[in-house]
C-alpha positions as CSV (number, residue, x, y, z in Angstrom):
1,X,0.0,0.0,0.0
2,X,3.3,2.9,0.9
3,X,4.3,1.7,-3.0
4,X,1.0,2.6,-4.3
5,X,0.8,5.7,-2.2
6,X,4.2,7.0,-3.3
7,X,3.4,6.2,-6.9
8,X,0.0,7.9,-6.5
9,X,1.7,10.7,-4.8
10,X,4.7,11.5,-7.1
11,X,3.0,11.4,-10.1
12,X,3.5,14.6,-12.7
13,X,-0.5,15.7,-12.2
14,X,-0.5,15.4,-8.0
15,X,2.1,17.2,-7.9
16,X,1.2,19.8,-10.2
17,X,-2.4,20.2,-8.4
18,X,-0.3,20.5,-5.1
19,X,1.2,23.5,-6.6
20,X,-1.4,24.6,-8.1
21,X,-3.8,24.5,-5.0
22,X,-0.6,26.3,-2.8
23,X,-0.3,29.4,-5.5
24,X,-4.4,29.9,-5.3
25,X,-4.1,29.9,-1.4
26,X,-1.2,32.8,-2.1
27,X,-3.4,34.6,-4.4
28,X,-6.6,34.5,-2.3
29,X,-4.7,35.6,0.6
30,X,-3.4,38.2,-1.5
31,X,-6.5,39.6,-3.3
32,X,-8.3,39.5,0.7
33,X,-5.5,42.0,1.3
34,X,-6.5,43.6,-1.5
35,X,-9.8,43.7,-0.7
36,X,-9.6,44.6,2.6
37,X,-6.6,47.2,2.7
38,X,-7.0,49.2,-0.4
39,X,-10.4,48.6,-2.2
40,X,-12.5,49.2,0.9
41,X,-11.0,51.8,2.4
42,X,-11.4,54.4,0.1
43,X,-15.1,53.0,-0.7
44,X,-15.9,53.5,2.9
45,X,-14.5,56.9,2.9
46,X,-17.1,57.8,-0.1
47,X,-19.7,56.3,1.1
48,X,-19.4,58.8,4.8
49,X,-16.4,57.0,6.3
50,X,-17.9,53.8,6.8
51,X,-15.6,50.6,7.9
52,X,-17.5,47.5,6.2
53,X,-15.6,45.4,8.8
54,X,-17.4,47.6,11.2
55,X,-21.3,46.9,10.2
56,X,-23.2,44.6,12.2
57,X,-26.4,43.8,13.1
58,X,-26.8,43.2,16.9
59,X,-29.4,40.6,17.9
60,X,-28.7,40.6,21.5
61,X,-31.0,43.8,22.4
62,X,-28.1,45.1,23.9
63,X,-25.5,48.0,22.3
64,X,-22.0,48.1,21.2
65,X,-19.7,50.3,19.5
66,X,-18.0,48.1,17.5
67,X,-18.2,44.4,16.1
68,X,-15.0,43.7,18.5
69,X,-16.6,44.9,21.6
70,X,-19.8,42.7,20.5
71,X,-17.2,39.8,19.9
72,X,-15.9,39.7,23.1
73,X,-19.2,40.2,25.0
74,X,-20.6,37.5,23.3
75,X,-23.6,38.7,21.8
76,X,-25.1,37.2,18.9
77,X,-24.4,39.3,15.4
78,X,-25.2,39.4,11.9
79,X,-21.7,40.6,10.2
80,X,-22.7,41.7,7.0
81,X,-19.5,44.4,6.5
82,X,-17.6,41.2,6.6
83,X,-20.2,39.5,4.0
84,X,-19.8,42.5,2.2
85,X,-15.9,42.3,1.7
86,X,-15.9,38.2,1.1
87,X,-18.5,38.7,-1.1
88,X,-16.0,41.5,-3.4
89,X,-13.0,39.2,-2.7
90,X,-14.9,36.1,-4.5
91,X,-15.9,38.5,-7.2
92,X,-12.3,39.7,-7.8
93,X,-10.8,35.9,-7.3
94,X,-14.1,35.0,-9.7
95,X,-13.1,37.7,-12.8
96,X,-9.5,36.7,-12.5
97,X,-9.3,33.1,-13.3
98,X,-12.2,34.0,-15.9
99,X,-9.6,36.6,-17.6
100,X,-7.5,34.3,-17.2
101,X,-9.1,31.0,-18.3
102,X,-10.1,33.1,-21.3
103,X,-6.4,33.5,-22.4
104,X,-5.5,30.3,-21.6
105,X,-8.2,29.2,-24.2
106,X,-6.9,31.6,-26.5
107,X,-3.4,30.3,-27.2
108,X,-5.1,26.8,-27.7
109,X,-4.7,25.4,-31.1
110,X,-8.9,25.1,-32.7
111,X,-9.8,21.1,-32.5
112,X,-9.1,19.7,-36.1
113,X,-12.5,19.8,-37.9
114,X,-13.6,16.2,-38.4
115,X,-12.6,14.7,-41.8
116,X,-16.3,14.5,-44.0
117,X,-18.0,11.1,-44.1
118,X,-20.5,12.8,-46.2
119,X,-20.9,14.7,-50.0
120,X,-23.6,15.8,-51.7
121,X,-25.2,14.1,-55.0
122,X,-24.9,16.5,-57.5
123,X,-28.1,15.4,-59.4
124,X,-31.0,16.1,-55.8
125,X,-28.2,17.4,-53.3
126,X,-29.0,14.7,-50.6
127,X,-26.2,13.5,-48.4
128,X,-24.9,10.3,-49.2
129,X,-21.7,8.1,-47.8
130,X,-18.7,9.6,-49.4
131,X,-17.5,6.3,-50.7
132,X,-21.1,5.8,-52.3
133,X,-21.5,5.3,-56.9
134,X,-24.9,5.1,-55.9
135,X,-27.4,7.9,-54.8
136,X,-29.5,6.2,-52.0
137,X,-32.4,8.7,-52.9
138,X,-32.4,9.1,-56.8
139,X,-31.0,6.2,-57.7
140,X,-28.6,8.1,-60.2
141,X,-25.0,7.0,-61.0
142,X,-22.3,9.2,-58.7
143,X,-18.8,9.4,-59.4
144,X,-16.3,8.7,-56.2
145,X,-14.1,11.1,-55.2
């Protein structure tokens, strides 16, 4: 069973989605930075200095100046500022591998088009088997190709 693992293991396409999955983590963790240090900041500050991370619905009946203060009290929340800002993160992760799927598919040769297994009798223009001397439809005498 170790001999099948380590065959299973070191093969080209484990160990390339290994990688793979690692660099995503990276990037996630990178466009959350994104997200959270740069993009929302100065949306907040449009929108009448608001701090998504901030907004909260408080179910507890009681009040609390901040999500933190809520946090450590215990009381029950609805965090939608933080919704808000995974929500934009999956969006940006989203469009990315789109964009980038699309020029991946781009610098893929076309699929050969299939070779014909059909032609057309030039006496009624039905499709008949390309090796046919026969029209199955008219009857009439084709040449082969």
């Amino acid at each position: 069973m170790w001999k099948e693992f380590k065959e299973f293991a070191i093969r080209g396409n484990v160990v390339d989605m290994a990688i793979g999955l690692t660099v995503a983590v990276a990037f996630g963790r990178i466009v959350t930075s994104f997200v959270n240090d740069i993009l929302m900041p100065p949306i907040g500050l449009v929108l009448g200095r608001v701090d998504f991370n901030n907004l909260f619905i408080n179910l507890s009946g009681r009040t609390f100046d901040s999500l933190a203060a809520a946090k450590a009290a215990g009381a029950a929340t609805v965090n939608y500022g933080t919704f808000l800002n995974t929500l934009i993160d999956f969006l940006i992760v989203a469009f990315t591998i789109f964009l980038l799927v699309k020029q991946i598919n781009r610098f893929k040769a076309p699929a050969p088009a299939p070779a014909a297994s059909t032609r057309d009798c030039p006496y009624c223009l039905m499709a008949i088997p390309i090796k046919a001397t026969r029209c199955g439809f008219c009857t009439s005498q084709v040449s082969t190709p």
